[in-house]
N, C-alpha and C positions, 0 to 999 in steps of 0.2 A: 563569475560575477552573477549576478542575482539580478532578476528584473528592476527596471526604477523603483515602481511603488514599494516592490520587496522589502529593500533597501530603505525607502523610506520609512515604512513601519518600523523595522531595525533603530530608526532614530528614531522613534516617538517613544518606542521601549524606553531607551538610554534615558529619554527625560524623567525619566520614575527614578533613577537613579540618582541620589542627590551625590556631588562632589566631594564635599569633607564626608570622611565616616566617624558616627558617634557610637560604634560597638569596639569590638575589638581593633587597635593600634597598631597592634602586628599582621592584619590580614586586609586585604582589600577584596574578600570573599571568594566565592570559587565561580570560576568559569566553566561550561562544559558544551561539546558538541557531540550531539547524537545523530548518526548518518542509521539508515534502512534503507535494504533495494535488493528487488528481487534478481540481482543479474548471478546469483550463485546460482540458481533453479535453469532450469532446460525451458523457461518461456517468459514472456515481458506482459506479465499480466495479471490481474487482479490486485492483490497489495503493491504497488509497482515501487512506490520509493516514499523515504519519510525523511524529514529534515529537521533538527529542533536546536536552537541556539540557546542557553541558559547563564544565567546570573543569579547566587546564593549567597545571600550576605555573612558577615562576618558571624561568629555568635550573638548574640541579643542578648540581655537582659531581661530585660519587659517588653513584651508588644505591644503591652498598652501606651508604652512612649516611644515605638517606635520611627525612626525619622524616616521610615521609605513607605512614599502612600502605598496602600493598598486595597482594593476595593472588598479585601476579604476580612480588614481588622473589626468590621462593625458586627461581625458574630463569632468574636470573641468570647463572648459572654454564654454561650452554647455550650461551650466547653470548660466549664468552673476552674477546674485545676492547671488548667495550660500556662498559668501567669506561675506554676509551682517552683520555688526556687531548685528544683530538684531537674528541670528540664530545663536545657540548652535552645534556644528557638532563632531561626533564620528564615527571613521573608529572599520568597523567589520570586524572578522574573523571564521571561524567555517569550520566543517566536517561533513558530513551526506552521511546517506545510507536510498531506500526504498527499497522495496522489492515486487513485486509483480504477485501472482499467478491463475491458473484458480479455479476454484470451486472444481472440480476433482481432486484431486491431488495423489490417489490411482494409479490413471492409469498412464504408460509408453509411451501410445501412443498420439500422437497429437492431441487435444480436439479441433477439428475445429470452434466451435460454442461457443468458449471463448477465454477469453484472454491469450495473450503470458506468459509465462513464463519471467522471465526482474527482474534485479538488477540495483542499480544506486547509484555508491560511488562517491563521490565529494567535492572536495575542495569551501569552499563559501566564498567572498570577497562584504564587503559592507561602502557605504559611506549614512551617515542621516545629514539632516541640516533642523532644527527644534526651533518653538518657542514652550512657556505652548500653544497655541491652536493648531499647524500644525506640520506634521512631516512630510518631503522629504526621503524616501529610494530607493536608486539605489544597486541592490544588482549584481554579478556576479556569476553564478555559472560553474567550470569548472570542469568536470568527463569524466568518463566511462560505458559505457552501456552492458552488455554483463557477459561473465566469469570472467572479470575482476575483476567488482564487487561486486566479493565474494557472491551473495545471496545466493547461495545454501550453501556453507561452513555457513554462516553464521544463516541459518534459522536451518540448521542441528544441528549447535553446542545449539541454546536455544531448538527445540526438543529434543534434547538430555537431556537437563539439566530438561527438564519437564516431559522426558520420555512419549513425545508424536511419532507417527509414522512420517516418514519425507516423503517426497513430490517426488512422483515417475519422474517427468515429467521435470527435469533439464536440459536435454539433447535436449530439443526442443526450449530452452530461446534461445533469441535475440540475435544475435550476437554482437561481440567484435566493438564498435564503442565510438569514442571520442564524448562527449556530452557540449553541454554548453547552458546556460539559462541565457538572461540580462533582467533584471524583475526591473521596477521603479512601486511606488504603495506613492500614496499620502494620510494621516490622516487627521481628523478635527477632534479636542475637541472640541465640543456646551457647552456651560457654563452650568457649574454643579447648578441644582433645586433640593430645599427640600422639603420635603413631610409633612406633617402635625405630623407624627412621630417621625420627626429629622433624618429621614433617606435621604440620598443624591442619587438622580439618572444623568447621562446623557447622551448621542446619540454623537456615533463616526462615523460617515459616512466616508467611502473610495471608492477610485478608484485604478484601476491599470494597466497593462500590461505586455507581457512578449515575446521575441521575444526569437527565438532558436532552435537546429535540436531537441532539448527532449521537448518543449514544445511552441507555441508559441499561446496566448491568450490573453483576457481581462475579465476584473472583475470591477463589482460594488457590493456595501454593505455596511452593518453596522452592530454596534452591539451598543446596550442598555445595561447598567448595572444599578445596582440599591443595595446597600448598605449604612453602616459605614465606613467614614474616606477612600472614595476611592481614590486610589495610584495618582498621578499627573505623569500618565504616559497616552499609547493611546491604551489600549485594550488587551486582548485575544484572540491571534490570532490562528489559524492552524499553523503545520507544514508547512511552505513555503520558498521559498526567501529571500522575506521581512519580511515574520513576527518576524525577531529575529534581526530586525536592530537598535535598538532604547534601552538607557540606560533606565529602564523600573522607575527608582525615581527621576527625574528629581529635585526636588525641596526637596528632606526629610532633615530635620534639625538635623536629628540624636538623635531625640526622639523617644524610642521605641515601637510605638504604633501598639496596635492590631489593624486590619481593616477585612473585609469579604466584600464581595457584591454574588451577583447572576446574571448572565449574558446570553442573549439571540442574537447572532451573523447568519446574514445570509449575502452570496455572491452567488451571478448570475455570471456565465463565458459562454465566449464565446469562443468556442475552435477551433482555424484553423489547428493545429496540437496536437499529442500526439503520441510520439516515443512510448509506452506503447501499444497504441490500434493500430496504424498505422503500426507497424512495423521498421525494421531499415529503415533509411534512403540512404544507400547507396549500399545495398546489399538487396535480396530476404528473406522475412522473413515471420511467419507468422502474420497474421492482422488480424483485425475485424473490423465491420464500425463503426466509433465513431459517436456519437449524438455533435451536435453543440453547445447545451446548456445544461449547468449542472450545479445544484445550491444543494448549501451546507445551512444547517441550523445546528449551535451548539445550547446546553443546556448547561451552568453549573455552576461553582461555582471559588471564590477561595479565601484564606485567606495570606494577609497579616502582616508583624510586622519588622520596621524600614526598613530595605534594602532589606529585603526578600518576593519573591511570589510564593508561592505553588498555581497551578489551575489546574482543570480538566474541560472538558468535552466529552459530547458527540454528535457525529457529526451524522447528517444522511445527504448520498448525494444521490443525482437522480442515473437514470441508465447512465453509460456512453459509452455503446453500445448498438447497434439494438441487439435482443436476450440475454439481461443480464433479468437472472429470476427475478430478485429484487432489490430493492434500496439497497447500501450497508451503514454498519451502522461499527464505528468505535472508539474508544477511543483515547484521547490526555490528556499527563499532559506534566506539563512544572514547573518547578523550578530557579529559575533565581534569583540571588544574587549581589548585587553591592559590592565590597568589598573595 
């Protein structure tokens, strides 16, 4: 169970969702849950955990007539060709929280030589307009930084359920501030090759960016996978902005076939801010020096059948401060259903 308010926002989402669907007849769009937590690593600290609920509507036709508000349909117009009859387009919605704390977390006292204590609840709005090779996401994300949201209640209430000790050092997180992230990130499907096996591999290259007071950066990468019967969607991604933009079966006939692949994803960023390591932005907080570049590599896995995708992996990313003892290492699965 999820705090009150938690929960509550979860319902304010749902009302963006109008009841009758005016796209596609045969789908009531995709659902998807994306869990992160660092309990695969040897410590409960730094990226600690991330949660993101998501809702992608059917196909679309036009955005410009689309039936589900969105606060992102008025810069439409930015991007001339989006309305092109040659792209498929689906408005997203979802809710997510991260949570993140120092290494220490026995101690009371401010751990100057690590990172802030910081929560980050948020409302996410997204628009993709995409063919089978390319996917466009423009995602928004509009929160709160601080006691607002909720980490601490919230890291205490799953210690609690695990009957692990909880995190002395709440009283030193980041202050109460309004946050927002506009993050566009562009995919490439390279034509899928067989192997000598009958097994199917191919290469997703991406880019990205992300402008905002909680985060503003850039990203290049890719990811390889290599399986049976892989999905005609664009990847496995991290917990992020973008990564939950996109109806993830674009093409399934509604044969219910098993598929698997094994997958190997890395992304290089380039980070000009991070409300996390920098502090708040409008008030006196504490900080750390962030490093400018940080680069993620996943491992993992995931199994497909008809509309459904279960994946794991495992992410190691660099240090993303001066004086971080170590790279931090962390888990991601994700579940996602077209229904």
């Amino acid at each position: 169970m999820f705090p009150l308010s938690l929960r509550q926002s979860f319902l304010v989402l749902l009302c963006f969702i109008p009841v009758s669907i005016h796209a596609d007849q045969d789908s009531l769009g995709t659902m998807g849950i994306y869990l992160e937590n660092d309990a695969v690593g040897e410590s409960d600290g730094h990226y600690s955990s991330g949660l993101k609920l998501s809702w992608s509507s059917p196909d679309l036709a036009d955005l410009k007539d689309c039936p589900y508000p969105s606060p992102l349909l008025g810069a439409l117009h930015l991007y001339p060709d989006i309305d092109h009859s040659d792209y498929r387009k689906n408005v997203v919605y979802g809710i997510g929280q991260n949570i993140y704390t120092p290494l220490d977390t026995d101690t009371a006292k401010l751990v100057l030589d690590d990172r802030p204590y910081a929560g980050w609840l948020y409302l996410a709005f997204g628009l993709v307009w995409k063919t089978p090779t390319e996917r466009n996401s423009l995602a928004l994300d509009i929160g709160v930084v601080g006691p607002w949201a909720l980490g601490e209640e919230t890291q205490g209430l799953v210690h609690g359920w695990l009957a692990l000790d909880n995190s002395q050092g709440w009283d030193k997180q980041l202050d109460n501030e309004l946050g927002i992230i506009l993050s566009y990130e562009k995919t490439w499907r390279l034509p899928v090759h067989v192997d000598p096996t009958g097994h199917e591999w191919e290469l997703l290259p991406h880019v990205g960016v992300a402008l905002g007071n909680v985060r503003t950066s850039a990203n290049i990468g890719g990811e390889i996978r290599w399986g049976k019967n892989l999905p005609q969607d664009f990847g496995t991604s991290q917990l992020g902005a973008t990564s939950t933009t996109s109806t993830p079966f674009d093409h399934t006939s509604g044969v219910q076939k098993w598929g698997f692949y094994i997958f190997t994803r890395a992304d290089a960023h380039a980070v000009a801010h991070n409300i996390f390591l920098d502090g708040n932005t409008f008030s006196d907080s504490h900080s750390v020096d962030r490093n400018i570049f940080v680069a993620d590599l996943s491992i993992g896995f995931a199994i497909t059948r008809g509309n459904t995708k279960l994946a794991y992996a495992h992410v190691f990313r660099t240090r993303e401060f001066r004086g971080q003892d170590e790279a931090e290492i962390f888990g991601t699965i994700s579940l996602i259903r077209t229904l």
